[in-house]
Each structure stands twice: as structure tokens, then as C-alpha cells.
C-alpha positions as CSV (number, residue, x, y, z in Angstrom):
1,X,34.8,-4.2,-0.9
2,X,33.5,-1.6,-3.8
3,X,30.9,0.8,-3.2
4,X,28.3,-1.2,-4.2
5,X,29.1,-3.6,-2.0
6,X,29.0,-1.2,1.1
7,X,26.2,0.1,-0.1
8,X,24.2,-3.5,0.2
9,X,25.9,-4.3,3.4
10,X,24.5,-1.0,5.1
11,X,21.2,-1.3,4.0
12,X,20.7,-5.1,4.5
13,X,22.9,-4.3,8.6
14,X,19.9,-1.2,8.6
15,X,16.9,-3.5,8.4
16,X,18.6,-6.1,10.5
17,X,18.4,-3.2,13.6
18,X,15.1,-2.0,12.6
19,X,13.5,-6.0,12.7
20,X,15.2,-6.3,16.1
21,X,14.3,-3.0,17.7
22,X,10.6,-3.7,16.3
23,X,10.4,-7.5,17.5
24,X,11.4,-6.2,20.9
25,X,8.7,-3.2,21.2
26,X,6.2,-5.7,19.3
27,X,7.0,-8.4,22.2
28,X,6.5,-5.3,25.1
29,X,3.0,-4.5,23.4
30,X,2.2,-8.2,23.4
31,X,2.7,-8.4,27.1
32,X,1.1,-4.8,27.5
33,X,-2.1,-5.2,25.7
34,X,-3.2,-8.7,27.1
35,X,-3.1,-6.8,30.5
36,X,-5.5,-5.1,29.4
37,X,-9.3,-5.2,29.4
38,X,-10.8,-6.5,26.4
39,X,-12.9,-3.8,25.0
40,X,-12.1,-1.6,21.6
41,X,-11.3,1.8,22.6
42,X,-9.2,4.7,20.5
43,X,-6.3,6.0,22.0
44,X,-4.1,9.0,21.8
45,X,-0.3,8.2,22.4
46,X,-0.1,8.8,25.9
47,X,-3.3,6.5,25.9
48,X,-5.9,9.0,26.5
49,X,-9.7,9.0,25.4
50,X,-10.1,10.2,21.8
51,X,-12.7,12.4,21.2
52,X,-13.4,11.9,17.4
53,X,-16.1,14.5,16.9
54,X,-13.9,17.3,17.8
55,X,-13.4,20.8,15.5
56,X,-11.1,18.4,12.9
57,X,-10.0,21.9,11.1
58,X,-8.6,22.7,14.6
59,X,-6.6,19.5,14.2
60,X,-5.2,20.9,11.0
61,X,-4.2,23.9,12.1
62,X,-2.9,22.3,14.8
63,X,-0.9,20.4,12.3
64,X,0.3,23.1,9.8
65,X,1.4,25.5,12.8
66,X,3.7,22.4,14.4
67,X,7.4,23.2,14.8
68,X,11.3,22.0,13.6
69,X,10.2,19.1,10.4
70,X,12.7,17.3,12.5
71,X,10.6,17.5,15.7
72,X,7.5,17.3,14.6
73,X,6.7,14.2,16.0
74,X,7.4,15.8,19.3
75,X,4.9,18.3,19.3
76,X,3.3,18.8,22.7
77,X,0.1,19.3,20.5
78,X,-0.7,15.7,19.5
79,X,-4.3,16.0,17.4
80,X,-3.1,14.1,14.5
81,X,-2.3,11.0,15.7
82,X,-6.2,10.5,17.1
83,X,-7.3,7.1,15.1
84,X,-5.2,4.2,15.7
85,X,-7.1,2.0,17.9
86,X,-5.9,-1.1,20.8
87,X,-7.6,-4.0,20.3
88,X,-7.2,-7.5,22.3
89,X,-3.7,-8.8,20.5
90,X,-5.7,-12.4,21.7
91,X,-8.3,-12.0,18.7
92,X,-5.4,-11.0,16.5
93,X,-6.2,-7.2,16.7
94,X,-3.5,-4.2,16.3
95,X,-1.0,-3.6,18.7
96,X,1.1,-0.6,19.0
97,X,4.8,-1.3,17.9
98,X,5.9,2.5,17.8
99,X,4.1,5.8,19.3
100,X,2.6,6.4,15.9
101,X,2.6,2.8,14.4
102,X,0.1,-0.2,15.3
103,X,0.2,-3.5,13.3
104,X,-1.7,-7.3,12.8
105,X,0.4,-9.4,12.4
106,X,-2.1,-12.1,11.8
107,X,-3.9,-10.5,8.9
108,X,-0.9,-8.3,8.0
109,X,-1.7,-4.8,8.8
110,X,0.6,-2.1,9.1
111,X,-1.9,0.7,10.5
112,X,-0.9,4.6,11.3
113,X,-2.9,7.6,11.9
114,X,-3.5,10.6,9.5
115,X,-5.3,13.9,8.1
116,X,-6.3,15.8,4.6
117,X,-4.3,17.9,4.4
118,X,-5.6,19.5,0.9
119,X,-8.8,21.1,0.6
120,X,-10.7,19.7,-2.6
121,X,-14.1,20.6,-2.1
122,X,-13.4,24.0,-2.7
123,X,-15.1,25.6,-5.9
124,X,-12.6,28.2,-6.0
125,X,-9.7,26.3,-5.6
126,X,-7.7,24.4,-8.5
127,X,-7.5,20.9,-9.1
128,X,-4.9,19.1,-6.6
129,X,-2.1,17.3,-8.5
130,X,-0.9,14.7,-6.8
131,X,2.7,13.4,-7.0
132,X,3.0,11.4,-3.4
133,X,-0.3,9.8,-1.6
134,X,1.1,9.9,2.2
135,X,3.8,12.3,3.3
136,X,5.2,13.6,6.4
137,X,5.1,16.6,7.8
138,X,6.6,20.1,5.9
139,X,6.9,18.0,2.8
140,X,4.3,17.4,0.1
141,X,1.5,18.5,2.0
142,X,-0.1,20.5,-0.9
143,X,0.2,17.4,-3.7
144,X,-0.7,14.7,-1.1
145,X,-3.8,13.0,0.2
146,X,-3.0,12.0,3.6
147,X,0.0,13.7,6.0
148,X,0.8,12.0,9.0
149,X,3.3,11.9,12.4
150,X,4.1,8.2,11.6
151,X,8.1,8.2,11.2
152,X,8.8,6.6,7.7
153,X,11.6,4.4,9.1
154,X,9.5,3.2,11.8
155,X,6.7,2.4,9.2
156,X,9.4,0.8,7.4
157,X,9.8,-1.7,10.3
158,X,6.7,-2.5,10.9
159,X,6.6,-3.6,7.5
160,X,9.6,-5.8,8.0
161,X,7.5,-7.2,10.9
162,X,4.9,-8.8,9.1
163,X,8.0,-10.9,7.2
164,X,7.8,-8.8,4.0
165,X,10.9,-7.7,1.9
166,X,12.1,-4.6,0.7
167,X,12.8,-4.2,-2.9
168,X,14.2,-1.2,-4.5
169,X,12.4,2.4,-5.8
170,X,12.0,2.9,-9.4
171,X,14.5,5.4,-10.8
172,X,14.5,6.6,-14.4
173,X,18.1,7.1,-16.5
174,X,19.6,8.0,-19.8
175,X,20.9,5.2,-21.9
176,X,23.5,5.1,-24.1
177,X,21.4,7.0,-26.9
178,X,20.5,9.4,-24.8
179,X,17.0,7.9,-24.4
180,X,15.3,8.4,-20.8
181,X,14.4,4.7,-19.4
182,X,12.4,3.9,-16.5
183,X,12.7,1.3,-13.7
184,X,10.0,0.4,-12.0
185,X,10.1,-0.2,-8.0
186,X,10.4,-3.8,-6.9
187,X,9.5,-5.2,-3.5
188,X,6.5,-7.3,-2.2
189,X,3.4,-6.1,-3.0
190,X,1.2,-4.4,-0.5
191,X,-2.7,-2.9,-0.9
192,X,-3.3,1.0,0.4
193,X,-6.6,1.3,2.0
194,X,-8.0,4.5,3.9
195,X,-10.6,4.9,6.7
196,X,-12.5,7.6,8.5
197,X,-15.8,8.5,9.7
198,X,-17.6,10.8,7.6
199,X,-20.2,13.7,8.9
200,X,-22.8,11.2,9.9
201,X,-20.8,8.8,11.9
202,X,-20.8,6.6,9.6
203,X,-17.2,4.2,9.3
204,X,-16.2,4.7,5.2
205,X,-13.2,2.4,4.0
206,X,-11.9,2.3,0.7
207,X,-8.4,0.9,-1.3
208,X,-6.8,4.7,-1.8
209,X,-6.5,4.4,-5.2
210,X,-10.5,6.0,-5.3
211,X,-9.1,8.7,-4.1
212,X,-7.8,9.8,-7.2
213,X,-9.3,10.1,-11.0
214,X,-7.9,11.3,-13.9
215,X,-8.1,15.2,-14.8
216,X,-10.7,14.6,-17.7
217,X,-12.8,12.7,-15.6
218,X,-15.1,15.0,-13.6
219,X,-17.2,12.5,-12.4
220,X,-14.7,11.2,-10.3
221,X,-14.9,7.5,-12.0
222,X,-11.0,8.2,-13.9
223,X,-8.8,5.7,-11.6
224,X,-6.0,4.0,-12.2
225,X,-6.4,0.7,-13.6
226,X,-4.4,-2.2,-11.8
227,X,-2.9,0.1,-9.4
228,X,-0.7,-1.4,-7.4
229,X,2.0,-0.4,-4.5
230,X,5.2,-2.4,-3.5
231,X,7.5,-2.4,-0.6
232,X,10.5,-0.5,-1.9
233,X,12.5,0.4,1.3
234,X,13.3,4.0,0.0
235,X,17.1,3.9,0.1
236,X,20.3,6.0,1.6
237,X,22.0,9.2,0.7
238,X,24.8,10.7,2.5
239,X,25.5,14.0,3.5
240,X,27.9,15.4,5.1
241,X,29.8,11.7,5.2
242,X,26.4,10.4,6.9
243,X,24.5,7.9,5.8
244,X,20.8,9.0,6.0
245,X,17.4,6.8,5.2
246,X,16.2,9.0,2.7
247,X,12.2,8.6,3.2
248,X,12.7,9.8,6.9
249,X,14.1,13.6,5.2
250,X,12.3,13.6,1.9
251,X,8.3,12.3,3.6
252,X,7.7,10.1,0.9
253,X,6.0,7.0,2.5
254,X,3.0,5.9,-0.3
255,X,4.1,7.3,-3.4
256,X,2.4,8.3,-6.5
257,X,4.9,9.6,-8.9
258,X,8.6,7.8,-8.9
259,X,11.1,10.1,-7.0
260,X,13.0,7.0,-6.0
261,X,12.8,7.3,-2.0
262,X,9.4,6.2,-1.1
263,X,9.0,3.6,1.4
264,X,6.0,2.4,-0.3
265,X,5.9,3.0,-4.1
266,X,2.9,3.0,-7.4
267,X,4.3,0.0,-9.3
268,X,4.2,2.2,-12.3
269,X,6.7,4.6,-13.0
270,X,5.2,8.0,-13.7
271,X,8.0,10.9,-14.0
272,X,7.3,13.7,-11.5
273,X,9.3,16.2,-14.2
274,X,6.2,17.8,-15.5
275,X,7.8,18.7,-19.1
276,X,8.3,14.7,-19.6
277,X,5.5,13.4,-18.6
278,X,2.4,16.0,-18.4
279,X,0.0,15.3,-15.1
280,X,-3.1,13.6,-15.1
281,X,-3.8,12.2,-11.5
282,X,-5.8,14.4,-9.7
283,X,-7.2,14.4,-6.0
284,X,-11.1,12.8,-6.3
285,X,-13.8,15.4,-5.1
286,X,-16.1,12.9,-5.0
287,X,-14.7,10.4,-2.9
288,X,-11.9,12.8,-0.2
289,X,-13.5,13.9,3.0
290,X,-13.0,17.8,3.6
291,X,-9.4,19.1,5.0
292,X,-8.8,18.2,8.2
293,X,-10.6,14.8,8.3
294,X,-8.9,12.4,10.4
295,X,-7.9,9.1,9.0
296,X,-6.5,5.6,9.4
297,X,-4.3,3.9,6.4
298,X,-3.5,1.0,6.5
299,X,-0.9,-1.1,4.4
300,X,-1.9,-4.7,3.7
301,X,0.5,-7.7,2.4
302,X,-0.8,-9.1,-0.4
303,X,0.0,-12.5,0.4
């Protein structure tokens, strides 16, 4: 068996574990939540009343000061993850299927808690970049629109869940002219939509591709026609002579820009290498909340 071929057979054995780890916590919720009263409420992880007009810039700090990348979902201090809710799994509502992880399977929902992590209202401060949409903690927080707890393999699970399949991440190469090509990321298509409640208590959802204009366009109305994410599955890398899931170290789980690990990818390629292709994509002013706004994304299959 060539390289290749091992290479296939360890990624198709790795989403064969995650589906059956996930269908066994999913059935555990199924049983756990119809014990359960009826009635909406929002839940921290260890199931404890939210309290969603809290100081959200404490919950940033909170955030940026948390420990070890590799134990940061861990942290004693659990702020982030305030926004996923529990509703009755009888109506065909979300159910938790990890700590930081809640899906539908009915409407085909993979849902996970989040913050800003940027700060884009500030006249002072430069225009934010963007290069990845959701990252994990001590990664892209400065180019990114949403950092969260959620572990990307985990997220990549749930995915699996709602019976969609992984493609691959887009890549870019050098032909045999020397001429830089670009692959774009395959996998089944899924839409990226972002909630919160703003200042006013008012519930404000949105796809999260209005969360982003074009540099030129300062009233905010610059996005990205046909935008578009897929299921890519990120990939492995070894180190060390072990195989790792790449997305779980790097913290790319909604990409922008194609590093070719990101769990969930932009359709397009765009080349993060700012001397090939120069940056456009911008955070939108008009349409993020301020830093430290607490949100929900949600990944839907496009079915």
C-alpha cells in the first residue's frame, strides 16, 4: 500500500471513529433532553443559567487571558461558551452532541458558541483583514470574526452527523511552467450564518458573509458575490511520526482565504500570500457587533 493509499485509509478510519463517538453522545443527549422540561432556556456547559446581559468585554478578557492553546477548552473560566441553547429534541430542536457543540439534525444545524474577537468600531484603529472567519483560540484571533472554544474535530463530527461528506481543502501549486494554480476546496456545501443580541435585546441573524465588504466599499455594501462554504474536512500532517488533524492545531474552522486545513472552507480560492494576491476583504463596521459580543454560528447543509 503507497502513501497515498495510507493516507485515504487513515482519514476515511478517522471519520469512521468520529461518526461513531458522535452517534453515541448524540443518542445520550436524545435520552437526556426528553427528560427534560420542555421550555427554551440557555445553558452554560455544566448547565447553569446564562446571564446574557453580563459585562461581554469581561468575557473577552476572560478569553484572551485563558491558558495552554491546548487547554483552553479547559479553562475553569467558561464565559465564551454562553449561547448555545437546549431545546425539546421532540420539536426537532438542538441537542448537545459535545460540551461545546449542539446540532438539528432535522433541519441540519451544526450550532457552537462564539465572541468578536476584533474591535472594528474603533476610529483609531485600521481596517481588519480578514484571512479565516471562525478560529480557535491563540490562533487568528486578530484576522478573524468570530473565536470560539468549540474543538474543530468535534465540529467536524457533528457535521458528519447530519450525513454530510467531507471533501478536500483547496491548495494552490506550481505547474510544470512554473505557473501558480489553484484548487479549489470540494465537499458538500454548507451556509454560515451568525446570531446575537445586539444592545437593545433585540435577536439579529444574518448569513456571515455581511460581515465582510470589500476595502473600497466604506459603506459596508462590498460583499462577496455567490459566497459560498463547503465541507472540506481539513486534512493530516504528521509530526514527530504522528498523525495529527490539522484544523484542531492550526484553528481554522470557517475559512476565508485557502490555507488548505480548514474544516469548513470559501469555495473560492483566494491566496493568503499577500505579494500574490493583494487583500480586499475586510471586517464590515456596519454590520459586526463591538468586541466581546457573544454569538451563535451556525453551519447549515444545503440540501
Amino acid at each position: 500500500m503507497n502513501k497515498q493509499q495510507n493516507a485515504g485509509l487513515v482519514r476515511f478510519l478517522f471519520q469512521l471513529v468520529l461518526v461513531l463517538v458522535a452517534c453515541v453522545i448524540f443518542a445520550g443527549c436524545q435520552k437526556q433532553v426528553s427528560e427534560e422540561s420542555g421550555h427554551k432556556q440557555m445553558l452554560q456547559p455544566q448547565n447553569e443559567q446564562v446571564d446574557t446581559t453580563g459585562n461581554l468585554q469581561d468575557q473577552s478578557s476572560a478569553i484572551h487571558d485563558s491558558g495552554e492553546k491546548g487547554k483552553a477548552g479547559q479553562d475553569k473560566d467558561r464565559s465564551l461558551t454562553v449561547a448555545a441553547r437546549n431545546e425539546d429534541a421532540g420539536g426537532g430542536g438542538l441537542v448537545r452532541v459535545f460540551e461545546d457543540v449542539w446540532i438539528d439534525r432535522d433541519r441540519g444545524i451544526v450550532e457552537f458558541a462564539g465572541v468578536v474577537p476584533v474591535d472594528v468600531h474603533n476610529p483609531l484603529a485600521p481596517h481588519v483583514f480578514l484571512e479565516v472567519l471562525v478560529c480557535a483560540p491563540d490562533t487568528r484571533e486578530h484576522e478573524t470574526l468570530v473565536m470560539t472554544r468549540a474543538n474543530p474535530s468535534q465540529i467536524h463530527a457533528a457535521i458528519l452527523m447530519l450525513g454530510l461528506k467531507a471533501g478536500v481543502p483547496g491548495r494552490f501549486y506550481f505547474d510544470e511552467n512554473d505557473e501558480l494554480k489553484a484548487v479549489p476546496a470540494s465537499g458538500d456545501g454548507l451556509d454560515v450564518f451568525v446570531a446575537y443580541e445586539d444592545s437593545e435585546g433585540q435577536q439579529i441573524q444574518m448569513p456571515i458573509s455581511q460581515w465582510i465588504t470589500h476595502v473600497d466599499r466604506e459603506d459596508g455594501q462590498g460583499q462577496i458575490e455567490d459566497a459560498r462554504w463547503v465541507f472540506a474536512g481539513s486534512r493530516f500532517v504528521e509530526r514527530g511520526g504522528v498523525e495529527f488533524y490539522d484544523a484542531d492545531g492550526a484553528g481554522t474552522i470557517v475559512g476565508l482565504h485557502t490555507f488548505g486545513n480548514e474544516v469548513v472552507a470559501f469555495g473560492q480560492p483566494m491566496n493568503p500570500e499577500a505579494s500574490i494576491e493583494e487583500p480586499v476583504w475586510i471586517a464590515n463596521t456596519k454590520t459586526v457587533p463591538r468586541m466581546g459580543t457573544v454569538v451563535r454560528v451556525q453551519l447549515r447543509a444545503i440540501r
